[in-house]
C-alpha positions in Angstrom: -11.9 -7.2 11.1 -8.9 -9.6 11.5 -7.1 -11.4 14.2 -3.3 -11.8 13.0 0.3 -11.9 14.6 1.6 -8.4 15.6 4.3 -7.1 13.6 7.3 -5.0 14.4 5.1 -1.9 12.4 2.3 -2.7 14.7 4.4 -1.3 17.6 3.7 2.2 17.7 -0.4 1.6 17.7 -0.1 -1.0 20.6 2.3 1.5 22.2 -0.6 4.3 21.8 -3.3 2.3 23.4 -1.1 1.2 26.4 -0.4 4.3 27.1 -3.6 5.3 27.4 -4.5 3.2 29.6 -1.6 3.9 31.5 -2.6 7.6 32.1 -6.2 7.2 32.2 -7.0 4.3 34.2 -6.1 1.5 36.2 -6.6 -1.5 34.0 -2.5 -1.4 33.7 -0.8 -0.2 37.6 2.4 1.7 35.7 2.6 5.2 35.9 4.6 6.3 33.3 4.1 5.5 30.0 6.4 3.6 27.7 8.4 4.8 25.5 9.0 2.9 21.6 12.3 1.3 23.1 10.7 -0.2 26.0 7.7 -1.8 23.7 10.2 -3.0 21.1 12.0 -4.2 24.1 8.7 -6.2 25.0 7.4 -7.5 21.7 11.3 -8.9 21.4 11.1 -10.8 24.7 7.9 -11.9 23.9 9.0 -13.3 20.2 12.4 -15.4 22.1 10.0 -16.8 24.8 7.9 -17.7 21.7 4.7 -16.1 23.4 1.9 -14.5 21.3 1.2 -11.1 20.3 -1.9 -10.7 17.9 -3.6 -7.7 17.2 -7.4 -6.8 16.0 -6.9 -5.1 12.7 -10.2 -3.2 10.4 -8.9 -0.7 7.8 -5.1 -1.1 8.2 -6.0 0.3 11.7 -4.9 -1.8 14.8 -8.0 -1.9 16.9 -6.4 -3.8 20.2 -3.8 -6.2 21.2 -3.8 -9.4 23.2 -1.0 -11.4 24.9 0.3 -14.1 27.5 3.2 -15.1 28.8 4.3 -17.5 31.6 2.6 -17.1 35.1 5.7 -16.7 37.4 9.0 -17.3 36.7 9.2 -20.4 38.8 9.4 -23.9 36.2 6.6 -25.1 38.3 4.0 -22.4 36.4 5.4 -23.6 32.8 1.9 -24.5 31.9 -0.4 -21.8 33.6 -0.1 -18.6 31.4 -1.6 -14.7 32.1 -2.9 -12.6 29.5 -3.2 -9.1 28.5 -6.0 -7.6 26.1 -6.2 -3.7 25.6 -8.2 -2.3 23.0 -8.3 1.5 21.9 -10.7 3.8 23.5 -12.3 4.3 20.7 -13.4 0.4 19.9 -14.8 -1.1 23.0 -18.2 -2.8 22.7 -17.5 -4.2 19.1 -16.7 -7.6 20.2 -12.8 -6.6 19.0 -12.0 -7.9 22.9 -14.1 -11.3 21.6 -12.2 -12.2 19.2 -8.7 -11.6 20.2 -9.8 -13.7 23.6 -10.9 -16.5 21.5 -7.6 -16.6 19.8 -5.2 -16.6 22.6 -7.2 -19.1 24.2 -6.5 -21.0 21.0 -3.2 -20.3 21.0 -2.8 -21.8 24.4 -4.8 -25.0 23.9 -2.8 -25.5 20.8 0.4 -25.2 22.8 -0.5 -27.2 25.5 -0.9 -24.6 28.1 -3.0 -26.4 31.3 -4.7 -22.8 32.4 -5.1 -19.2 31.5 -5.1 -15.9 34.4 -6.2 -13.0 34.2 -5.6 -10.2 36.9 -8.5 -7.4 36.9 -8.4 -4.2 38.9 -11.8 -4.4 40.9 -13.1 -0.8 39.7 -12.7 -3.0 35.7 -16.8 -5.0 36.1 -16.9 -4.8 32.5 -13.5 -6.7 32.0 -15.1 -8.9 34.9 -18.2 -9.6 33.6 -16.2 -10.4 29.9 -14.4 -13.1 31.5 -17.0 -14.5 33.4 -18.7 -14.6 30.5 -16.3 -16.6 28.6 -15.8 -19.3 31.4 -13.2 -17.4 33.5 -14.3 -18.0 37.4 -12.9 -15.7 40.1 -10.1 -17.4 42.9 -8.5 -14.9 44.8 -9.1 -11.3 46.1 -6.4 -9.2 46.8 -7.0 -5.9 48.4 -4.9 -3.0 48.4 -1.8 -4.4 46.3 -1.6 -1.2 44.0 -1.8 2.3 44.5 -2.6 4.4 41.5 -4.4 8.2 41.2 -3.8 8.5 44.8 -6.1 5.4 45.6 -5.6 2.0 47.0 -6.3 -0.6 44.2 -8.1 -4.1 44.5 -6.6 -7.3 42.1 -8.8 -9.9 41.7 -7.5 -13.0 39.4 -9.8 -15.1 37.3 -8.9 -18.6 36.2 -9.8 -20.5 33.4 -9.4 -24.2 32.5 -8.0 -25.1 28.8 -7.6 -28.4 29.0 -11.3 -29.5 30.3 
């Protein structure tokens, strides 16, 4: 398996797994899914903001992708980032979410980033208990902010420290 920059080509796969999650679960709160326009959109933004977009990649097949960009829009949160990882369905419990974790946290030290967030839907203990496992400590609770699948939805964000 490798960990390497996304490509325009890897589009369509990363489009495929988000919208999976997107109509099966609530690890992502839209409810539509993308279309190839809107991701293109998105991996464009994310190349001018200079932000990373690696994917997980075993037999030309792109196993899950990983991401940050800037917390808030305010200048103040220029060096706290959040990140995205989704990995396909089909790939979960290979340590595919290990490695591309390990590399944006690299990514971030390297560029000087002071902390990394992660937002988790409650119902998500396995993306909890990943975190937590790499350092990541809970700091807020948020209830009810979403509503998905008829259903009130809990945030929780995890923080971790790059710098210390």
């Amino acid at each position: 398996m490798e960990i390497k920059p996304a490509t325009e080509a890897d589009i369509p796969a990363i489009l495929e797994i988000l919208n999976y999650e997107i109509l099966n679960s609530t690890v992502i709160y839209d409810y539509e899914p993308h279309s190839l326009k809107m991701q293109l959109d998105w991996f464009h933004k994310k190349q001018e903001e200079q932000m990373p977009v690696i994917v997980a990649v075993e037999n030309h097949e792109i196993l899950g992708f990983a991401t940050f960009g800037i917390f808030r829009p305010k200048v103040a949160y220029q060096f706290s980032v959040e990140h995205s990882i989704y990995l396909s369905k089909d790939c979960r419990g290979r340590g595919v979410g290990s490695m591309l974790m390990q590399e944006l946290i690299h990514l971030a030290r390297q560029a000087g980033y002071h902390t990394m967030i992660a937002g988790i839907d409650t119902s998500n203990k396995m993306s909890y208990d990943f975190h937590k496992k790499l350092g990541f400590v809970e700091v807020a609770h948020f209830k009810e902010v979403g509503y998905k699948f008829n259903r009130w939805l809990d945030l929780i964000f995890m923080q971790l420290f790059l710098d210390k």
